[in-house]
C-alpha positions, 0 to 999 in steps of 0.5 A, spaced: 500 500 500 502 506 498 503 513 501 496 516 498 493 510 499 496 509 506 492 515 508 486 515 504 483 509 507 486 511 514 481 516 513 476 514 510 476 506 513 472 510 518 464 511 517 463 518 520 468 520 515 466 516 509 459 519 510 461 526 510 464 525 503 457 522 500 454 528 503 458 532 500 458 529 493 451 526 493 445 529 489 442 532 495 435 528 494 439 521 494 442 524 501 435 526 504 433 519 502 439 515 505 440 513 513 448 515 512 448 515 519 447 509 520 453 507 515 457 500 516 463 499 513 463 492 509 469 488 509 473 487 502 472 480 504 465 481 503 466 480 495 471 476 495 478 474 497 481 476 491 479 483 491 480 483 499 487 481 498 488 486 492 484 491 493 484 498 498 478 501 496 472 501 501 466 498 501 459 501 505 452 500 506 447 505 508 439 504 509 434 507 506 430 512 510 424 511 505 424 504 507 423 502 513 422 495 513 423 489 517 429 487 513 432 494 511 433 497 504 441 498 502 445 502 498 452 500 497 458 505 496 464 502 492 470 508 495 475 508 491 481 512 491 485 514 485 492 519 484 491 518 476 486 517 472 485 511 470 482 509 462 479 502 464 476 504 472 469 504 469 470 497 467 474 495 473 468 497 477 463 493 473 466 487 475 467 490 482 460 491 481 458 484 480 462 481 485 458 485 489 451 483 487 454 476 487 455 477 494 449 480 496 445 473 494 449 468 498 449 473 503 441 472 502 439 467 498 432 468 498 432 476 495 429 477 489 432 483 487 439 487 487 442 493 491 444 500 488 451 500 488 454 506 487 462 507 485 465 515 489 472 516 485 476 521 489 481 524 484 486 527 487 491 527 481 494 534 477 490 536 470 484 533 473 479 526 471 481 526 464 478 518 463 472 516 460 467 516 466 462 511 463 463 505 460 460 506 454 465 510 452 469 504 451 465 500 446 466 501 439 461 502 435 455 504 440 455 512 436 455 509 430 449 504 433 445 508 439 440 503 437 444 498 440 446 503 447 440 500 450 442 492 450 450 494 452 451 493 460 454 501 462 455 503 469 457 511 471 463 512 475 461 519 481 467 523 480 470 527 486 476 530 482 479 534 488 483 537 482 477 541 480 475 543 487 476 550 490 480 550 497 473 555 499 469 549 496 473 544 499 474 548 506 466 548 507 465 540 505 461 537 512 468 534 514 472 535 521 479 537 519 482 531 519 479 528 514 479 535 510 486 535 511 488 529 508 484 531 502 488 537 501 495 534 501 493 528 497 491 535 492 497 539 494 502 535 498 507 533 492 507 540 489 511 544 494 510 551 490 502 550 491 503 546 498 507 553 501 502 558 497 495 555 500 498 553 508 495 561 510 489 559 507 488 552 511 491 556 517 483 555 521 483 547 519 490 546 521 488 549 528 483 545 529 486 539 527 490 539 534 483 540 538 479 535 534 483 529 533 486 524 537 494 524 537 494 518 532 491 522 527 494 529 528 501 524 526 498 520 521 498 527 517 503 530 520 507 524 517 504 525 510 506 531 509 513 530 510 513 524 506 511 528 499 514 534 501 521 532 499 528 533 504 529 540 499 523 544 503 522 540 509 525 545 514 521 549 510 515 547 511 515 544 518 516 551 520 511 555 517 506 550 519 509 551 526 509 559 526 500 559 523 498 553 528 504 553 534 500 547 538 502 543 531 509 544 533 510 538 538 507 533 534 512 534 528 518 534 533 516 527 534 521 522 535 520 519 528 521 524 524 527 527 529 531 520 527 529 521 520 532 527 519 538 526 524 540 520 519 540 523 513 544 530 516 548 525 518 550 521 512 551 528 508 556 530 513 560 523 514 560 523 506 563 530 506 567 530 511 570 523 506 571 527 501 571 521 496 564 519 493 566 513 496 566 516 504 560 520 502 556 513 500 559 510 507 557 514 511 550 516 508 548 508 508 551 507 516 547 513 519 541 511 514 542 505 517 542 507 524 537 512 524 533 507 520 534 501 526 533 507 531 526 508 528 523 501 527 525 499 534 521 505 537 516 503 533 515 496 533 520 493 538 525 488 538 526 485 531 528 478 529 534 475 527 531 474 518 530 482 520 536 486 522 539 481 517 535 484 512 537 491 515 544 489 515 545 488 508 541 493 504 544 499 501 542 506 501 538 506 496 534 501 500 535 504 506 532 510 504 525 507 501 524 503 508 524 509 512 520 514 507 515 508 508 516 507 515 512 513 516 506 510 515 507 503 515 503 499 520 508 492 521 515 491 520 512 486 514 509 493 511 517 497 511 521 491 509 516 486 503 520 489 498 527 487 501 
């Protein structure tokens, strides 16, 4: 899982949170007729083991307010996440959308008919959603033969495209600031330039992050940013974010991020001291390696003996890649699975 989709679905994955995204990009007469208070998440399991192990799109049910029967009415939400457009999503969903219904009746052998089943992508790609948003729009010959539209399967892909929202839309969105904020960097994290520009404007909700959110969260995105933004502007950055939300200035100098920075200083000031490619290549690897070491050990205790091989023999390039991903990974399997 990568950083985008890391934070998405630690955000999203909650129901409160996924709830106020509907309602922000739902048509208002669906959203009057929908119990989104009553949101469940639905495990990815539920559709079946492929998608549950290849998948981090989230699935939800919500019950209809119109309906209330002994057994109730539901609609399901498919949330995906995408940081690029993507030409096959609206066939992608179409299978995701069988496997669903697929679902639903084993769930419940006796119905007799299909639950709504509605695919929110959140977009949060530079340029804007450039691919096809129906499936139609992938069938040859369907303008040259409309009469045959009607007996070809489509389906309609709800594009949040984030790329196209203004921060006042964004900032007015039914969200607490935790999940707004997360929307704003995945738009605007990897731009440095945009980042820096837009952080005045979102003074009031990084304020608000530090009395609205747990810790964990607070870290989660303080993590983030860091992670996008690059080692050019991280002092940068860290500090204008101290100077508009000062209360901010504790969680950014945690001890994970202090290690992080202490080991890349480090190896750039052994290699200089060198002053040969080589002493500089050394000395880089050893205080990545030790910083790296430092971090997992704080983050996840004592490691086995296959694992400090692991770490022993990784180059810098290798060690570097492992502790940008252990900004956000949530086992020691997560930072080294590539090793």
């Amino acid at each position: 899982m990568g950083d985008h989709d890391g934070l998405f679905k630690r955000v999203f994955s909650v129901p409160a949170h996924a709830a106020a995204e509907l309602r922000s990009v739902l048509p208002a007469a669906v959203v009057e007729r929908l119990d989104l208070d009553a949101l469940t998440l639905s495990p990815a399991s539920f559709v079946d083991p492929e998608m549950s192990a290849s998948h981090v799109d989230l699935l939800f049910r919500a019950p209809r307010r119109d309906r209330p029967d002994a057994d109730p009415v539901y609609v399901y939400f498919l949330i995906e996440h995408q940081s690029q457009p993507d030409r096959w999503m609206p066939w992608r969903v179409l299978t995701y959308v069988q496997r669903i219904w697929d679902a639903a009746r084993r769930e419940a052998p006796s119905r007799h008919t299909l639950p709504p089943v509605v695919t929110i992508v959140v977009h949060h790609g530079d340029g804007g959603w450039s691919a096809p948003r129906r499936l139609h729009e992938l069938v040859e010959g369907l303008d040259d033969l409309p009469a045959l539209a009607r007996f070809v399967p489509d389906v309609e892909l709800l594009v949040d495209d984030l790329a196209s929202v203004s921060d006042d839309s964004l900032r007015r969105r039914p969200l607490e600031a935790f999940p707004k904020l997360a929307l704003w960097v995945l738009r605007d994290g990897r731009d440095a330039e945009a980042f820096g520009a837009r952080l005045d404007a979102w003074a009031d909700e990084l304020r608000a992050l530090v009395t609205t959110a747990s810790r964990a969260d607070i870290e989660v995105i303080v993590r983030y940013i860091l992670r996008v933004a690059g080692d050019a502007t991280f002092l940068q950055l860290r500090q204008r974010i101290i100077d508009i939300a000062p209360p901010l200035e504790e969680p950014m100098a945690t001890m994970e991020e202090h290690l992080i920075q202490r080991g890349m200083q480090r190896g750039r000031e052994e290699g200089r001291e060198e002053g040969r490619e080589e002493g500089r290549e050394e000395g880089r690897e050893e205080a990545l390696r030790d910083a790296l070491e430092r971090l997992l050990r704080l983050r996840f205790g004592a490691m086995a003996p296959e694992a400090q091989r692991q770490l022993d023999e990784a180059p810098a390039a290798v060690l570097l890649r492992w502790i940008e991903r252990a900004a956000l990974a949530t086992s020691l399997d997560d930072v080294l699975r590539d090793a």
